[in-house]
VMD Tcl script that builds the backbone (N, CA, C; Angstrom):
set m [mol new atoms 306]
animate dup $m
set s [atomselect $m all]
$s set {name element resname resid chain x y z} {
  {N N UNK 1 A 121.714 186.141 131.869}
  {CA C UNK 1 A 120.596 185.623 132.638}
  {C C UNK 1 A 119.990 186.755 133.465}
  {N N UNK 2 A 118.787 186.716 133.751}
  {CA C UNK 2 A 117.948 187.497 134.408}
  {C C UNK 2 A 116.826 187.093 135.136}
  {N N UNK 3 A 116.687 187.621 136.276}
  {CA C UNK 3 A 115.182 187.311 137.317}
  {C C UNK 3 A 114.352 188.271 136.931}
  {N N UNK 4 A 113.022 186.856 137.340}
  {CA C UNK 4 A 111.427 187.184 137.263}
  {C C UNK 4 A 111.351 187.300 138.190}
  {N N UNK 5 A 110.349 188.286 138.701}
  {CA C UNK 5 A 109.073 188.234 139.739}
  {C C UNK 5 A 107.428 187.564 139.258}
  {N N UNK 6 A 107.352 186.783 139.993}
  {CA C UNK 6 A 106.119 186.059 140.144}
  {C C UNK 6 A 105.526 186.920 141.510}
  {N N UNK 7 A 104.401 187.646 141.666}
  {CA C UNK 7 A 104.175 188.392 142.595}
  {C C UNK 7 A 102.434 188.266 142.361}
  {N N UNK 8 A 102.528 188.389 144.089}
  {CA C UNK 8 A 101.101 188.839 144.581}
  {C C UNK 8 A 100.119 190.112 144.889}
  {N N UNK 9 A 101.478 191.304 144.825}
  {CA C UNK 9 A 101.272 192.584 145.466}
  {C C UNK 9 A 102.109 192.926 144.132}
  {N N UNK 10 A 101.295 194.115 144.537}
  {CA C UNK 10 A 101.968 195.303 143.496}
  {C C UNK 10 A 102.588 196.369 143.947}
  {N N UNK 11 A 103.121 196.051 145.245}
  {CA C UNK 11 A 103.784 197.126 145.591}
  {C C UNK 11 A 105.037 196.060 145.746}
  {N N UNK 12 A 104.974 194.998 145.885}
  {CA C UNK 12 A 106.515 193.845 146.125}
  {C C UNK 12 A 106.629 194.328 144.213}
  {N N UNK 13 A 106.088 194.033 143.332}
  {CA C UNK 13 A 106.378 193.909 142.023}
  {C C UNK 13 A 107.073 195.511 141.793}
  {N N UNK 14 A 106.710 196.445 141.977}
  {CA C UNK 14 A 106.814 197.739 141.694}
  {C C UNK 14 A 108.197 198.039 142.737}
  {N N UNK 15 A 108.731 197.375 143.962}
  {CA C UNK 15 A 109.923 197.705 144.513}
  {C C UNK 15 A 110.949 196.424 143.602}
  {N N UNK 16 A 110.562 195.874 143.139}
  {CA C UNK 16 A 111.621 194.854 142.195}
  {C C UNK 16 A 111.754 195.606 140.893}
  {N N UNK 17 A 111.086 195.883 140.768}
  {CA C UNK 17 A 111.382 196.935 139.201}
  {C C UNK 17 A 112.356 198.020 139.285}
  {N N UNK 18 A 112.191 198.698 140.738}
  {CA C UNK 18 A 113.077 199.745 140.815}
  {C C UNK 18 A 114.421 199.053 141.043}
  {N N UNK 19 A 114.870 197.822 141.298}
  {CA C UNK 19 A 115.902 196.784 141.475}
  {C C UNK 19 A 116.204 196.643 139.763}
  {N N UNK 20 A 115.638 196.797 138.890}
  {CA C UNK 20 A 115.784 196.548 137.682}
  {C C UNK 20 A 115.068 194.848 137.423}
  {N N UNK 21 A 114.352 194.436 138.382}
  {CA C UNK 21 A 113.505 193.202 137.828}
  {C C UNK 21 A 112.214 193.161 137.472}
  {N N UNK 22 A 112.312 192.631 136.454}
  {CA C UNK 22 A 110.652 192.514 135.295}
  {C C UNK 22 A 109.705 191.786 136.627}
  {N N UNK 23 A 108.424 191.581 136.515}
  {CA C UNK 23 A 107.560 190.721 136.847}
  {C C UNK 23 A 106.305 191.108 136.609}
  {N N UNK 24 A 105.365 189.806 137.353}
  {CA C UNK 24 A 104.355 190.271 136.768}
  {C C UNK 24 A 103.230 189.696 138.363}
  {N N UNK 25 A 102.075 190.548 138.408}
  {CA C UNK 25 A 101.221 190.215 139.047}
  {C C UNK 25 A 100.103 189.315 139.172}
  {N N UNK 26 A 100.095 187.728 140.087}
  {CA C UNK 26 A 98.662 187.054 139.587}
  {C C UNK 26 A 98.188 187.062 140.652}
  {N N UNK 27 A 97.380 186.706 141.045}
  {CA C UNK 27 A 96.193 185.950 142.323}
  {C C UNK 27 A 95.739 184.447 142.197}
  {N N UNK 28 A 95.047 184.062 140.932}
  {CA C UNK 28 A 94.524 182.740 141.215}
  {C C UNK 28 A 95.521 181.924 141.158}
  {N N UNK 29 A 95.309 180.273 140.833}
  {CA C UNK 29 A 95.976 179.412 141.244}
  {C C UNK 29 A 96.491 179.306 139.645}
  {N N UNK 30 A 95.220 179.141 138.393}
  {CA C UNK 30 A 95.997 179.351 137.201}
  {C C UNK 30 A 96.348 179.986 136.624}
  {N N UNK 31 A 96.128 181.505 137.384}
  {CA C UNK 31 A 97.224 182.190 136.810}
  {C C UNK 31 A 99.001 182.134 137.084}
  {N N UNK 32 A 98.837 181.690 138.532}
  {CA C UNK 32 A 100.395 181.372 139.177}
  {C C UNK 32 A 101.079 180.114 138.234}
  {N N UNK 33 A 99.923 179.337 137.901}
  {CA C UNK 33 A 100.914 178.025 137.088}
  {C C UNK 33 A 101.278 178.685 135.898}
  {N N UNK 34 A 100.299 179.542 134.989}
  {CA C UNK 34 A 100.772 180.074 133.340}
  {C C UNK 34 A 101.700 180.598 133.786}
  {N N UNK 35 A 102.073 181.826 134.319}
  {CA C UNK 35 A 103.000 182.408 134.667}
  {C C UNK 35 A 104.258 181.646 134.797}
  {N N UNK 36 A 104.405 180.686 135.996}
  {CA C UNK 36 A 105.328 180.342 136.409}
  {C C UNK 36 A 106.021 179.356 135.034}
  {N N UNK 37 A 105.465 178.461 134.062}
  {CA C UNK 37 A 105.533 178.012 133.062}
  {C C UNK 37 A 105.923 178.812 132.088}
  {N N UNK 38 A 105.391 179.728 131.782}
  {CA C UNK 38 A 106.221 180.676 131.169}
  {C C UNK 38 A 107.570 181.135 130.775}
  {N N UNK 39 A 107.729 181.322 132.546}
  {CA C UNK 39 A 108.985 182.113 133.114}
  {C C UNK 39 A 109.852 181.010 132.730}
  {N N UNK 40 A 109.818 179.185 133.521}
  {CA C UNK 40 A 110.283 178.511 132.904}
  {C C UNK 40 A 110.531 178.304 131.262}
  {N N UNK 41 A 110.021 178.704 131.117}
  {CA C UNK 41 A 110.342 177.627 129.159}
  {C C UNK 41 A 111.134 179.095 128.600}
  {N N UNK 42 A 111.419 180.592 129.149}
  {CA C UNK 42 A 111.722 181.437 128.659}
  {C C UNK 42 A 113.509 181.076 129.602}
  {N N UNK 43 A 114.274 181.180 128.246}
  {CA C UNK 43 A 115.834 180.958 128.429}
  {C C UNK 43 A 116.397 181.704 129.035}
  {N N UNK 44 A 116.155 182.855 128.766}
  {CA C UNK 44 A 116.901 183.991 129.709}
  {C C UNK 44 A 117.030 184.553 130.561}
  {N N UNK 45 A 115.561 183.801 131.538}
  {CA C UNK 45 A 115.603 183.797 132.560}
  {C C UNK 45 A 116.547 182.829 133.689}
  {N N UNK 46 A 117.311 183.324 134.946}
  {CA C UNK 46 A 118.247 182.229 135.530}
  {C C UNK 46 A 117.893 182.011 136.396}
  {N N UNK 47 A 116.797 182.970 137.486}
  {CA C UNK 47 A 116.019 183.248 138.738}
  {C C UNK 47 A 114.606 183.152 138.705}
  {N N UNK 48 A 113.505 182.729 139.226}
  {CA C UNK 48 A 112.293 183.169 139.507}
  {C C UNK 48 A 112.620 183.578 140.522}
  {N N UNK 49 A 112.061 184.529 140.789}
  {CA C UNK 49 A 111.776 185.028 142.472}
  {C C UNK 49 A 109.766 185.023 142.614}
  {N N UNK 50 A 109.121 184.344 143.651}
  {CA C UNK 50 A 107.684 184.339 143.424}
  {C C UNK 50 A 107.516 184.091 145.372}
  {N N UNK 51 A 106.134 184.884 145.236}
  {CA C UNK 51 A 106.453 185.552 146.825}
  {C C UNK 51 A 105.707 183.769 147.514}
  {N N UNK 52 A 105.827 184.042 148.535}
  {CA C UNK 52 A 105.329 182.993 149.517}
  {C C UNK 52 A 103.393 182.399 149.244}
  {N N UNK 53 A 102.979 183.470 149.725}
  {CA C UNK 53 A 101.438 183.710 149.556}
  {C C UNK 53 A 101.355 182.512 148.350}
  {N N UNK 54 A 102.152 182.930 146.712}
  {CA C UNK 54 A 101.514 181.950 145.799}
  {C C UNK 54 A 102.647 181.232 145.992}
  {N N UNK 55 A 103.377 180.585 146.523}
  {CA C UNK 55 A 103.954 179.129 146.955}
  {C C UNK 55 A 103.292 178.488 147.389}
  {N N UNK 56 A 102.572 179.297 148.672}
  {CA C UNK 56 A 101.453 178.340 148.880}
  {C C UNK 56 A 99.875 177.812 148.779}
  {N N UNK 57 A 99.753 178.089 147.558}
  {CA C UNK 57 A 98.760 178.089 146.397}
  {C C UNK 57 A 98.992 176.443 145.676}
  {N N UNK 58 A 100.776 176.513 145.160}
  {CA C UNK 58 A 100.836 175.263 144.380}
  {C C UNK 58 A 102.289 174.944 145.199}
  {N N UNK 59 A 102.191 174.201 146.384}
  {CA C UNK 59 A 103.203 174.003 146.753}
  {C C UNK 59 A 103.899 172.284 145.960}
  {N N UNK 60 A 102.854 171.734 146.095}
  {CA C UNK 60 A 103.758 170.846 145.286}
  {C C UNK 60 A 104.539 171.065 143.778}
  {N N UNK 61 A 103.663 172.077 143.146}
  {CA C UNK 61 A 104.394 172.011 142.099}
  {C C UNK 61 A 105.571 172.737 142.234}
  {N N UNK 62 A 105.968 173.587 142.926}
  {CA C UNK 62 A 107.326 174.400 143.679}
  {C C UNK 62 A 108.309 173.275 144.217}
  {N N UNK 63 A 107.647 172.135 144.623}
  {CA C UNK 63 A 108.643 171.543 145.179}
  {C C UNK 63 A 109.114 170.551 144.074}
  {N N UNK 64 A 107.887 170.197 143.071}
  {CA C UNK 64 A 109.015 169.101 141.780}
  {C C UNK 64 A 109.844 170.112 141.026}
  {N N UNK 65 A 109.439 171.402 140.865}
  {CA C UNK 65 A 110.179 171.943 140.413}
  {C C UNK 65 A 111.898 172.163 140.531}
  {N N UNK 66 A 111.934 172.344 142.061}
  {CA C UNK 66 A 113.120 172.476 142.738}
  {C C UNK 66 A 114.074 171.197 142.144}
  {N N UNK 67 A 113.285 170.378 142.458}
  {CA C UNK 67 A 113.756 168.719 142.115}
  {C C UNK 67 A 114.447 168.663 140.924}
  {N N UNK 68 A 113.199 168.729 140.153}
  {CA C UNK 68 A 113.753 167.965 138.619}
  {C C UNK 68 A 114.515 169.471 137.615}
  {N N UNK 69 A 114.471 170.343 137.853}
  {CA C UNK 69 A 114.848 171.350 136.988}
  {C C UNK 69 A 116.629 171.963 137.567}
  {N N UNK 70 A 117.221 172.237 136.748}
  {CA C UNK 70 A 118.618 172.630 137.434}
  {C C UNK 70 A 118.148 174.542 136.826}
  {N N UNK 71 A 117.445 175.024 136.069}
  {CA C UNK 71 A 117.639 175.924 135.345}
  {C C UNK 71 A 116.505 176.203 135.243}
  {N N UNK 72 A 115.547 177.502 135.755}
  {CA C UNK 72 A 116.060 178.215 136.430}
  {C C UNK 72 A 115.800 178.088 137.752}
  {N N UNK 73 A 116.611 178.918 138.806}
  {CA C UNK 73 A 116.667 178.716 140.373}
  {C C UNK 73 A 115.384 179.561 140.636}
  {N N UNK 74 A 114.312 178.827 141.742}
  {CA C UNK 74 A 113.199 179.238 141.878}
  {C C UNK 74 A 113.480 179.701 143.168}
  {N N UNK 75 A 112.869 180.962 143.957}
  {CA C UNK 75 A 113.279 181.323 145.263}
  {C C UNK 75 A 112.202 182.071 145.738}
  {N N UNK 76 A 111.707 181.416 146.462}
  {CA C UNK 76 A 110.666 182.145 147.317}
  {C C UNK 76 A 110.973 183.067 148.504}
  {N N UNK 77 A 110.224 184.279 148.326}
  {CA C UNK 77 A 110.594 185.471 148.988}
  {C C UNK 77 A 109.167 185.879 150.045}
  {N N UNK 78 A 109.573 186.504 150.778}
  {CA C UNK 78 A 108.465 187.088 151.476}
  {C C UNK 78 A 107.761 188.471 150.679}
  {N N UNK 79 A 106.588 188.984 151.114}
  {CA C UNK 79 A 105.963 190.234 150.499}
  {C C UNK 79 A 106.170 191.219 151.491}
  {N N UNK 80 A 105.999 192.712 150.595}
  {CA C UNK 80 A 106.198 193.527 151.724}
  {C C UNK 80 A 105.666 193.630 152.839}
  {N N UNK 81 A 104.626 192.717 153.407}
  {CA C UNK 81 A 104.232 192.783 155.112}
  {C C UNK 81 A 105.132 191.581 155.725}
  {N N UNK 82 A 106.171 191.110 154.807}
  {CA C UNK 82 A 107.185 190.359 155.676}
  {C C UNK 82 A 106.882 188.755 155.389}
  {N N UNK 83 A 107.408 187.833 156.232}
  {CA C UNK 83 A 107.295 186.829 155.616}
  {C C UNK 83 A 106.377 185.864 156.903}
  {N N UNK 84 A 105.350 184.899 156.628}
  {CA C UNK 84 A 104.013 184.681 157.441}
  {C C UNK 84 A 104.745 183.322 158.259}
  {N N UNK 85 A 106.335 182.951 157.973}
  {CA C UNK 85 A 106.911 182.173 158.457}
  {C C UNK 85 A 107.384 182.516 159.935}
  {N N UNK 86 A 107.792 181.402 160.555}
  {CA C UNK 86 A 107.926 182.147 162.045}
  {C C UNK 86 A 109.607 181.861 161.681}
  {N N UNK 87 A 110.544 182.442 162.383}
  {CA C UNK 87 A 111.386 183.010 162.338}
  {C C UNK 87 A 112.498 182.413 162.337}
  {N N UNK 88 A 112.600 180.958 162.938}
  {CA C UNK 88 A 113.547 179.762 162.785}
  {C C UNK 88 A 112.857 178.374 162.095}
  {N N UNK 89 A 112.073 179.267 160.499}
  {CA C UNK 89 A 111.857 178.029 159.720}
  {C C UNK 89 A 113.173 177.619 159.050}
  {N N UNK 90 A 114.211 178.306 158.906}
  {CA C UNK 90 A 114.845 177.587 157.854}
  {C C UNK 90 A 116.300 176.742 159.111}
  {N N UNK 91 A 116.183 177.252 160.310}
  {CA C UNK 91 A 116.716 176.213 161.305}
  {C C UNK 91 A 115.919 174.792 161.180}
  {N N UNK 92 A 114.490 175.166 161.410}
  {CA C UNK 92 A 113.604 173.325 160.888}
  {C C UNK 92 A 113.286 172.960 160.032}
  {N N UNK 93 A 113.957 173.416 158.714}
  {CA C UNK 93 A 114.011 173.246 157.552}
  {C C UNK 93 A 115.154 172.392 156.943}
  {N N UNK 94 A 116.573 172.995 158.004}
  {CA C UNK 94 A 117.130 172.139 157.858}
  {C C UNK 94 A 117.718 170.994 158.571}
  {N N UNK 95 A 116.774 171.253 159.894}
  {CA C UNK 95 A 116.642 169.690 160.750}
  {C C UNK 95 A 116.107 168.836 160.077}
  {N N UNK 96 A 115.013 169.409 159.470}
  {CA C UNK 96 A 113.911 168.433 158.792}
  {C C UNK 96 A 114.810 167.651 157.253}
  {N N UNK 97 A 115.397 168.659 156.303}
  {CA C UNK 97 A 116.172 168.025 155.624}
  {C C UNK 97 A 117.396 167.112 155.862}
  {N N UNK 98 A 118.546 167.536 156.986}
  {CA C UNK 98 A 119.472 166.729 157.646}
  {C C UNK 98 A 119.251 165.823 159.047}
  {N N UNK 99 A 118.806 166.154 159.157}
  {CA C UNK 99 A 117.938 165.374 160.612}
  {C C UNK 99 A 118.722 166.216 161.932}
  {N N UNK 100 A 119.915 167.011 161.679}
  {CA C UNK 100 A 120.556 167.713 162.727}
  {C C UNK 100 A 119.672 168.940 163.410}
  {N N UNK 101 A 119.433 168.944 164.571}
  {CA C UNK 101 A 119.689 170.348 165.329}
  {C C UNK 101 A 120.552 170.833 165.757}
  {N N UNK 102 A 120.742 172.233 165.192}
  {CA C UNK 102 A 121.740 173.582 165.270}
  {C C UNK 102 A 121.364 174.382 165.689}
}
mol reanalyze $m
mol bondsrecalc $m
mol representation Tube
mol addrep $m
């Protein structure tokens, strides 16, 4: 098994390569779905990695994805100017999923 990059920048795509990961660069909205469809229906892939920016382009479809697919693990990453999230999203991420604050 092996990870994709789904990328917005070509300098995030070009520091994953030197990691030894393939990807590829889109901008619009259908290019992020061909792509990401792609990456899915291709077996040998076990990872997407696809930056934030186009998560939130097609967020719902990121999120049935998560859902209904066991294979492959989709993971959204920040780009190299960092990530546009503030800094204890995944603390209310997982209040919001468990209802606990930690």
């Amino acid at each position: 098994m092996r990870m994709f990059l789904i990328s917005d920048n070509i300098d995030t795509r070009t520091g994953m390569r030197l990691a030894g990961v393939e990807g590829t660069v889109v901008h619009q909205i259908d290019e992020v779905k061909e792509a990401l469809e792609k990456a899915i229906s291709d077996q040998t892939i076990g990872i997407i990695l696809i930056t934030e920016k186009l998560v939130d382009l097609i967020p719902e479809r990121i999120a049935e994805l998560k859902i209904s697919i066991s294979r492959p693990l989709i993971v959204e990453i920040p780009d190299r100017h960092g990530s546009h999230k503030g800094g204890d999203y995944i603390t209310k991420y997982i209040r919001e999923a468990i209802g606990l604050k930690i």
